[in-house]
C-alpha positions, 0 to 999 in steps of 0.5 A: 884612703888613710894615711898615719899623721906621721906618714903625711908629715915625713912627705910634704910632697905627696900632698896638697892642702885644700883652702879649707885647710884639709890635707888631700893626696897629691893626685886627687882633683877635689877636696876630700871634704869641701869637693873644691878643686885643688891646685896642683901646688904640692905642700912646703916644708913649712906648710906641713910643719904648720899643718902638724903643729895645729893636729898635734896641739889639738890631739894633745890637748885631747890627752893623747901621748906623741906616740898615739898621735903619730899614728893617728889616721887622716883621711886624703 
């Protein structure tokens, strides 16, 4: 499954963050990535801004513009 960054920011609590630092959706047991199991903690506001900032800093560094980068797709 896909979610746009700027879905996955609007909604913290639709999503988990993996110790290895990936985003996950809420009802996956095991990391997209990593397959580690996750809690069942969903994100704080301050997580995803934490979250957000690091992709927006790296997509915009990349030379991509704000409206670009919301629309970027993340898998969970």
């Amino acid at each position: 499954m896909e979610h746009t960054i700027e879905k996955i920011e609007s909604k913290p609590s639709d999503y988990i963050l993996c110790s290895c630092g990936r985003i996950n959706w809420h009802e996956r047991t095991h990391c997209v990535d990593c397959n580690e199991l996750l809690s069942l903690e969903t994100m704080s506001e301050e997580q995803m801004e934490m979250w957000y900032n690091e992709e927006y800093d790296f997509w915009k560094f990349e030379g991509y513009i704000d409206k670009e980068i919301n629309n970027i797709n993340i898998e969970i």
